[in-house]
N, C-alpha and C positions, 0 to 999 in steps of 0.2 A: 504494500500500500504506500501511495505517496503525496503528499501535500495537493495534488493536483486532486487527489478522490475525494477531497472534502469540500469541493466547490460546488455550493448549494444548500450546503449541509446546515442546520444549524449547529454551532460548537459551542463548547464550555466557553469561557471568557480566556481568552489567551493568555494577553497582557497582563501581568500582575507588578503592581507596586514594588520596589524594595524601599520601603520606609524604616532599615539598619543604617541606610548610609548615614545619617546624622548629619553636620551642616557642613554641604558639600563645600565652601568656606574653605574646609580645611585638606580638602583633597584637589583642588585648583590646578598645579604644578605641574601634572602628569597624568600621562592616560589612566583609567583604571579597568582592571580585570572586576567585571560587574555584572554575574548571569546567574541563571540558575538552573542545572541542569538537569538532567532525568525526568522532565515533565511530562504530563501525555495530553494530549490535544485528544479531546472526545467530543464524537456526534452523537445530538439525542438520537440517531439510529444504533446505537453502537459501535460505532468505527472506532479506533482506533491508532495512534502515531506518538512515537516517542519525540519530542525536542527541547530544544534549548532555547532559553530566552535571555537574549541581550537586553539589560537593562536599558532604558531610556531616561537618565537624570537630568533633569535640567540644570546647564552647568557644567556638567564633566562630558570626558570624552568618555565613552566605554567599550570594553573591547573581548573579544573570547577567541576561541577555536572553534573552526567549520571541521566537528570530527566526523562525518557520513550518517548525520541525523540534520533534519531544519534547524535553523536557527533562526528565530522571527523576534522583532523588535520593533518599538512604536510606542502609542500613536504619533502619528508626525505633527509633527509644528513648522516645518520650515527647516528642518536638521539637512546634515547631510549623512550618506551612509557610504562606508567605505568595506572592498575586499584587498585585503594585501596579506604578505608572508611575511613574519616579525620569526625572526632564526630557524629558516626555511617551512614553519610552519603554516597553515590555510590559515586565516583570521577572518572577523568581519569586526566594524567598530560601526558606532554612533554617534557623532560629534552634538552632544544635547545643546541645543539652541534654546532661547526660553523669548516666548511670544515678545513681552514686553521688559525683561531684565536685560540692556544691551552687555551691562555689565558681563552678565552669567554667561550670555552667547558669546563673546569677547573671549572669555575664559577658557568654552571649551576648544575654541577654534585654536588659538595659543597653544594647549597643549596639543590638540592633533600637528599643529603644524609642527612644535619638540620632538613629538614621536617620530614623525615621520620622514624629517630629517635624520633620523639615527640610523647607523650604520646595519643597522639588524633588522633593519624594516625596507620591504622590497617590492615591487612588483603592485604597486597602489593603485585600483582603481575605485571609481565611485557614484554615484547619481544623488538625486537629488528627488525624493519621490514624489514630493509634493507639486514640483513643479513639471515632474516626466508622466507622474500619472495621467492618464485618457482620460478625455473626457466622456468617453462613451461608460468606462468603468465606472466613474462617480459617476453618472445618471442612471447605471442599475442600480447603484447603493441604494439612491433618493428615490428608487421604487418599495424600496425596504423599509429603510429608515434613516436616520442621519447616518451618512458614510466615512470613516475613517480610513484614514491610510497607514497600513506597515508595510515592513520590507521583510523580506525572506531572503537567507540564502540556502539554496538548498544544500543535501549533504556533501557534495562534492564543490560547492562554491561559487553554481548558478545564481545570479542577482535579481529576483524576483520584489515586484511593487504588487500589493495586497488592499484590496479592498474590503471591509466591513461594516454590518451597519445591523445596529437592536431590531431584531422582528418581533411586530406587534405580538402579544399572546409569550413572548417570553422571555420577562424579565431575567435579567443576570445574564443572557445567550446573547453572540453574535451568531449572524451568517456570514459566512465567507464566499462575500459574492464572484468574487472571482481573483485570477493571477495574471498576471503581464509580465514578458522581461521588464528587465531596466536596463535603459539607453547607457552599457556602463562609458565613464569618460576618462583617461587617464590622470593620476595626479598633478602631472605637468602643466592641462589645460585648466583644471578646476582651483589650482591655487592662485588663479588670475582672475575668476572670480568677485564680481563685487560684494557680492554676500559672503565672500569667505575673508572679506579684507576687514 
């Protein structure tokens, strides 16, 4: 079974809060390893999928291993989301942007751009979901309900843009209206970027 069989589905709620991190303030400086693994994505039909969830902090950048399960992360605000190799390893990160804290979006861009300058980080690409997502996808959403966007990469490090959105009759459930690639862009062209300056 693969991310792609649960489109239509209604699912458990993916995205879960990490409210341990305490006042991200104090982790500013540097990326951070911020997920939580072994999770399973379930359909009220019963399906089933184990993955990983990259935090999304507002503030930090965050970052994990693409190990041959999904790894989804969101809801978007305007972030950017990145695949690269950090000591030949698959990664994906999250550069948490905050709607209205320029400070905090400041913050995380800075540390993406530390990390990614370091000598142990390779191979960067990225998108922008908010801005790559179809419009045809957000207008299924809004047949649903209010649609949000995440980003998936699959287990081998495919960069998937995810649509969701509450269906009426089931509180706490998204559907996952659908999946798109993502337009990926090299780190070269998107540190030029006016939103990433």
């Amino acid at each position: 079974m693969t991310i792609y069989d649960f489109v239509g589905e209604v699912i458990d709620e993916p995205i879960k809060s990490n409210n341990a991190v305490g006042d991200v303030r104090l982790l500013w400086d540097k990326a951070q390893v911020q997920r939580l693994k072994n999770l399973t994505l379930r359909s009220i039909n019963g399906k089933t999928l184990p993955y990983t969830l990259l935090y999304f902090i507002p503030g930090l950048t965050t970052f994990c291993g693409i190990r041959g399960i999904p790894v989804i992360t969101g809801y978007m605000s305007g972030c950017y989301l990145f695949r690269f190799r950090h000591h030949g390893e698959l990664r994906a990160a999250h550069v948490g942007t905050h709607d209205t804290l320029t400070q905090w979006s400041d913050k995380a861009k800075d540390a993406w751009k530390s990390f990614a300058r370091s000598p142990s980080v390779s191979d960067i690409v990225g998108f922008d979901p908010l801005k790559d997502v179809s419009m045809r996808l957000l207008a299924e959403g809004q047949k649903i309900g209010n649609p949000q966007v995440a980003g998936i990469w699959d287990g081998n490090g495919g960069a998937r843009i995810a649509v969701v959105a509450t269906p009426k009759g089931h509180p706490g459930k998204k559907m996952l209206v659908g999946i798109e690639s993502a337009p990926l862009r090299p780190w070269a062209s998107i540190q030029h970027d006016p939103k990433m300056q």
